[in-house]
NUVOTOR-361019 format. One record per residue (C-alpha): x negated, y, z negated; residue in one letter. Coordinates in steps of 0.2 Angstrom, whole numbers, plus 5000, padded with zeros to 4 digits. Example, Ala and Ser with C-alpha at 12.3 -4.5 7.8 and 13.67 -1.06 7.14 Angstrom:
2
493849784961A;493249954964S;
END
This chain:
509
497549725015X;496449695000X;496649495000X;495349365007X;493749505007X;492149485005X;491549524988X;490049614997X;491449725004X;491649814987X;489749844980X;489449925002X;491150024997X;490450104980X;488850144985X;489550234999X;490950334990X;489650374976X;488350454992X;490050534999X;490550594983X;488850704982X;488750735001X;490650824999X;490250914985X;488851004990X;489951055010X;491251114999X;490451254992X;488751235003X;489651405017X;490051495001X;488251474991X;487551555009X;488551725008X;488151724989X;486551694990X;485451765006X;487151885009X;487151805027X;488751865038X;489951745041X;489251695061X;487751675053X;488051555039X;489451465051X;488051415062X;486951355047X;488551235044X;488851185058X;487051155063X;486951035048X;488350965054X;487850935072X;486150835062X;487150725049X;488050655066X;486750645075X;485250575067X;486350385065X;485850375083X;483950375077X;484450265064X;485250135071X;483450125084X;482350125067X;483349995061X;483449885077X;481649895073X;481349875052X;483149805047X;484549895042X;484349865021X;482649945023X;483350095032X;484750105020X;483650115006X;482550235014X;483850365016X;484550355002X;482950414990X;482650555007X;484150595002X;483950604986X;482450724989X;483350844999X;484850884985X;483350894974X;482751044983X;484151104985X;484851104968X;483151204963X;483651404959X;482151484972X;482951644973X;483451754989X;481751754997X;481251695015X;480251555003X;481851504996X;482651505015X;481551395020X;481551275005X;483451255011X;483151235029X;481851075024X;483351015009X;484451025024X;483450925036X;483050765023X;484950765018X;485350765038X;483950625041X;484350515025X;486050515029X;485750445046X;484550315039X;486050285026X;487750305035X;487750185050X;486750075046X;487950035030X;489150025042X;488549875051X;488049795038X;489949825032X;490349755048X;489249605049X;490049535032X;491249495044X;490549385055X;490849245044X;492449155052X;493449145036X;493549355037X;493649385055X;495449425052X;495349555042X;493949665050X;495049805052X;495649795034X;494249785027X;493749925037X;495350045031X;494649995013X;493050055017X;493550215025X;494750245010X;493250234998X;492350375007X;493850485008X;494050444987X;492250494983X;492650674994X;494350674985X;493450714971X;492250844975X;492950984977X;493550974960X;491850904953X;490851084961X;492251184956X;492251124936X;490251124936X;489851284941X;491051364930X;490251284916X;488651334922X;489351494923X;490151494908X;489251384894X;487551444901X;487851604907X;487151614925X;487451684941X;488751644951X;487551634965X;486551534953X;487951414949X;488051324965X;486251254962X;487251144948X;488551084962X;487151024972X;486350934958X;487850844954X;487450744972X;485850704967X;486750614951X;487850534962X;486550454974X;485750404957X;487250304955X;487550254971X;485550164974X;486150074957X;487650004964X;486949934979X;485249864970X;486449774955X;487649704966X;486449654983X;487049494978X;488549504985X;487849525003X;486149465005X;486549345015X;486949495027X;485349545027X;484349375028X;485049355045X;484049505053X;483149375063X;482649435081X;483349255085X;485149285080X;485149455088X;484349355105X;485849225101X;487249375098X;486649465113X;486749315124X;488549255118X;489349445121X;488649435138X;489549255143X;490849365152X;489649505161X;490649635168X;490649685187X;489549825191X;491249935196X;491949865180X;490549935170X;490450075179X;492350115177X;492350085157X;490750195155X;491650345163X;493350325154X;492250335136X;491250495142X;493050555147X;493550525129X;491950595123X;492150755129X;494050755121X;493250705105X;491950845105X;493350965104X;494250865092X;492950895078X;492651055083X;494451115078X;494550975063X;492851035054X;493351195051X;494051135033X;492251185026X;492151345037X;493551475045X;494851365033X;493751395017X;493551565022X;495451605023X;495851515005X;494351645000X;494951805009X;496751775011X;497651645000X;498351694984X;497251664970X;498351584957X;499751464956X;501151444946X;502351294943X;502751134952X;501451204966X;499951214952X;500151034952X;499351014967X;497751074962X;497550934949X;496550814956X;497250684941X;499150714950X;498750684966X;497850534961X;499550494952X;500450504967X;499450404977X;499850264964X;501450274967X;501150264985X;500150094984X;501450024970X;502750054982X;502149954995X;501749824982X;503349814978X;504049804994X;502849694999X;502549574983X;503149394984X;503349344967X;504349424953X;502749454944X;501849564958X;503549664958X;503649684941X;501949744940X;502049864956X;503549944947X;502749964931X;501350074940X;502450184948X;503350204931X;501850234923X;501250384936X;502850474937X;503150474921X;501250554920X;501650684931X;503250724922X;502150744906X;500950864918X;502250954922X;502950994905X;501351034897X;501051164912X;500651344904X;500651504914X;499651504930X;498051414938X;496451484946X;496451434964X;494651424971X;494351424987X;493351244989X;494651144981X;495951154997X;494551015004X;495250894990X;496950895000X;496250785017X;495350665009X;496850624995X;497950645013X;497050515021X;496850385005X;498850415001X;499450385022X;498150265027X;499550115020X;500950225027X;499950245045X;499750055044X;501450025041X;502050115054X;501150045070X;501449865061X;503349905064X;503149995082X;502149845087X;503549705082X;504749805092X;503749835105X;503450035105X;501850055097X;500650185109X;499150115116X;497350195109X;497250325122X;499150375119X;498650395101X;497050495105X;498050615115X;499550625101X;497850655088X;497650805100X;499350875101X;499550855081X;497950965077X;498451065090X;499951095078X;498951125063X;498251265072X;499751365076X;500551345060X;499051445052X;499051575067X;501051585062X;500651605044X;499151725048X;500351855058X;500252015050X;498651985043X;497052085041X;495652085053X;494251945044X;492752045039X;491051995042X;489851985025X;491351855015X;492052015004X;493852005001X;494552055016X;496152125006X;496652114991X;498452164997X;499152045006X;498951895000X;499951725008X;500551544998X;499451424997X;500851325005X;500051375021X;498551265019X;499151125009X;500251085024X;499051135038X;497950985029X;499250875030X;499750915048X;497550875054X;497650725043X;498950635054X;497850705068X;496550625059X;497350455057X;497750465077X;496050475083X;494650465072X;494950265068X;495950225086X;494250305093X;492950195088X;494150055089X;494450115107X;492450115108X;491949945101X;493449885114X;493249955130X;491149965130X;490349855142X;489449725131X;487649765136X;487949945133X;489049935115X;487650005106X;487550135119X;489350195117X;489450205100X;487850315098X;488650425111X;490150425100X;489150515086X;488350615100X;490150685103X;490450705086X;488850795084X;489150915098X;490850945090X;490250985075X;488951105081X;490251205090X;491051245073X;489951365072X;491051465087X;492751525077X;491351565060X;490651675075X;492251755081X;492851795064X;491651945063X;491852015079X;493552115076X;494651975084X;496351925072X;496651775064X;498051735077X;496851755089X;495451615081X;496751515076X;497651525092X;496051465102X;495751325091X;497651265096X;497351305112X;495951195116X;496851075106X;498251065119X;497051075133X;496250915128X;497950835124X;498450895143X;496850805148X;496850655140X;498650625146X;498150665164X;497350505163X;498250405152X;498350265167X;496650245169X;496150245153X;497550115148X;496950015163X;495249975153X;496049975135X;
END
């Protein structure tokens, strides 16, 4: 996995975990800061979110036309200080006021059009390091390392907006409405970071961007349409991805709830401290621990010489015996904040990523492995899982009430509950978020590919605008079973569908 890659690979990776890093940290506290703040109710501020959302997923679509048109470093670079603009604003104190409102929808709206500029375009740039024949083969390796890094930065945000806003509140004595300001100026230091990165290691993939030449587009173009589909080929493959589309749409709608109904329910209804072997978990340093010893594993079992073994077995030494030394030196319980369950998908997805590879690898030898679509429609059944394990968990629960106070402080459950709920949407996850745009880039009729995948992040868009629905059902008197029961619901449905047609869309796979 990490052998024979471009060493542009690595500097496109950093710069994108350091604007993920900033971009996670501000959505795990960004649903929270607008109860604090304006005191909006929770449909209110769901749709905020999930409006935000819907734009971050959207806007790549413009992107990808703007840099068609001024080349994809130059858009890059562009979003990236937009961006920069937009934490900035956000991470200025302006108070409660309709001034301060609007200064957040404007922060809102350059973070949601810098990252368009910013996050595909990367990504073909990622992409076209690989069009050198050399590392054609490990396109989709060095695609898993880059969606590993991304999930490293957001592994580490939670943690980052929990620690800096109780110092704020602490060492300086602010609000707590106040502090999150300080959470959102950590992503402008991130971004800092991140431009610095790409700028002192453009070496590495210049070359990338000294071949925007319209003649090697017109050359490109030319060679993908060698084999021209028929017209009822064409047609038949377009309709199988808006099929999958429309499955995807609900997807993201159920997945994305991590920053909404699921941080609401770590607010209102999860214990608030830990005790034990549990507490662990909310240490970011032992989850990274673990997932060393994840990685050295496979190194060992993988290694081929005696020195690769030795060293793989020394790391997973070295980390268990660290989180034996963490779990000695444990005193009393820990504060559990809400925002720092959202640490648990990205560390999920970094840790299984290997395991997930693994897996198909050894399906695929004996010749079991599902097809793409199979796998979209197992993705469904999975988070459809997810959701009725929390409405299990939630039985007996009360009602969710609509400003974000407490909605008890009697009943309280485990923590448990969303620490495997996380796990159960990451395989989900795994399933379909990859295998989808794979399934795209495959089955797209050439002269349409662009098309296809800006209708992928059209889907995705709509999907996260809907997120906005179970934020709005969680004030109108309905039970958590009920919310959470909806969500698996149209989980299945989709899963239903999508197996409805598994012939046809196997047929084009």
């Amino acid at each position: 996995m990490f052998e024979n890659q471009p060493k542009g690979l690595w500097a496109l990776a950093l710069a994108n975990t350091g604007e993920r890093f900033g971009y996670y940290t501000m959505l795990a506290v960004f649903l929270l800061y607008l109860q604090a703040n304006f005191g909006y109710a929770t449909g209110t501020a769901s749709t905020i979110y999930s409006t935000f959302l819907m734009m971050v997923y959207f806007l790549p679509i413009i992107g990808g036309i703007a840099a068609d048109k001024f080349g994809f470093g130059k858009m890059v670079t562009s979003g990236i200080f937009i961006m920069f603009i937009g934490y900035l604003v956000l991470s200025l104190p302006l108070g409660k006021d309709m001034v301060a409102a609007g200064a957040m929808g404007l922060a809102l709206v350059l973070i949601a059009f810098g990252t368009g500029l910013f996050k595909g375009n990367l990504q073909v740039m990622v992409g076209r390091l690989y069009d050198e024949p050399k590392y054609a083969q490990n396109r989709d390796s060095g695609f898993s390392l880059f969606y590993m890094a991304i999930n490293i930065g957001a592994m580490f945000a939670p943690t980052a907006a929990i620690k800096i806003m109780d110092w704020a509140q602490t060492s300086l004595g602010v609000s707590v409405e106040d502090s999150y300001h300080f959470a959102f100026a950590v992503a402008c230091a991130s971004l800092i970071v991140s431009i610095a990165i790409y700028y002192i290691f453009g070496f590495t993939y210049k070359h990338v961007l000294a071949s925007e030449t319209k003649k090697k587009d017109d050359d490109s173009l030319e060679r993908k349409d060698f084999n021209e589909l028929s017209p009822a080929e064409t047609k038949e493959r377009i309709v199988c991805l808006c099929l999958v589309f429309a499955v995807v749409i609900f997807f993201w709608m159920a997945f994305h709830q991590n920053g909404a109904t699921l941080t609401l329910f770590a607010r209102d209804y999860t214990q608030k401290t830990s005790e034990g072997l549990q507490s662990m978990a909310f240490d970011v340093r032992n989850l990274v621990a673990c997932i060393f010893v994840v990685y050295a594993s496979f190194g060992l079992a993988q290694s081929k010489t005696f020195k690769g073994k030795l060293i793989s077995l020394g790391v997973i030494v070295a980390a268990i015996s660290y989180l034996f030394y963490a779990y000695n030196a444990l005193e009393g319980a820990v504060d559990v904040k809400a925002p720092i369950f959202q640490q648990f998908n990205p560390c999920y997805v970094v840790a299984l990523t290997p395991v997930s590879v693994a897996i198909f690898s050894w399906l695929n030898k004996i010749g079991k492995e599902p097809t793409s679509p199979e796998k979209i429609g197992l993705g469904m059944l999975v988070a459809a899982l997810g959701f009725v394990w929390m409405a299990v968990g939630s039985m007996g629960l009360e009602l969710p009430l609509t400003q974000g106070d407490p909605a008890t402080e009697g009943t309280r459950v485990s923590a448990n509950l969303l620490i495997s709920t996380y796990l159960i949407l990451t395989f989900a996850e795994l399933l379909l978020s990859p295998i989808g745009i794979s399934f795209v880039t495959k089955v797209a009729p050439p002269k349409y590919a662009g098309l296809m995948m800006g209708l992928w992040f059209g889907a995705t868009a709509i999907g996260n605008q809907l997120v906005m629905l179970p934020g709005i059902m969680w004030g109108q008197n309905l039970s958590l079973v009920t919310i959470w029961g909806v969500l698996a619901g149209i989980c299945l449905l989709s899963a239903v569908f999508i197996f409805s047609i598994i012939k046809k869309l196997n047929k084009v796979s």
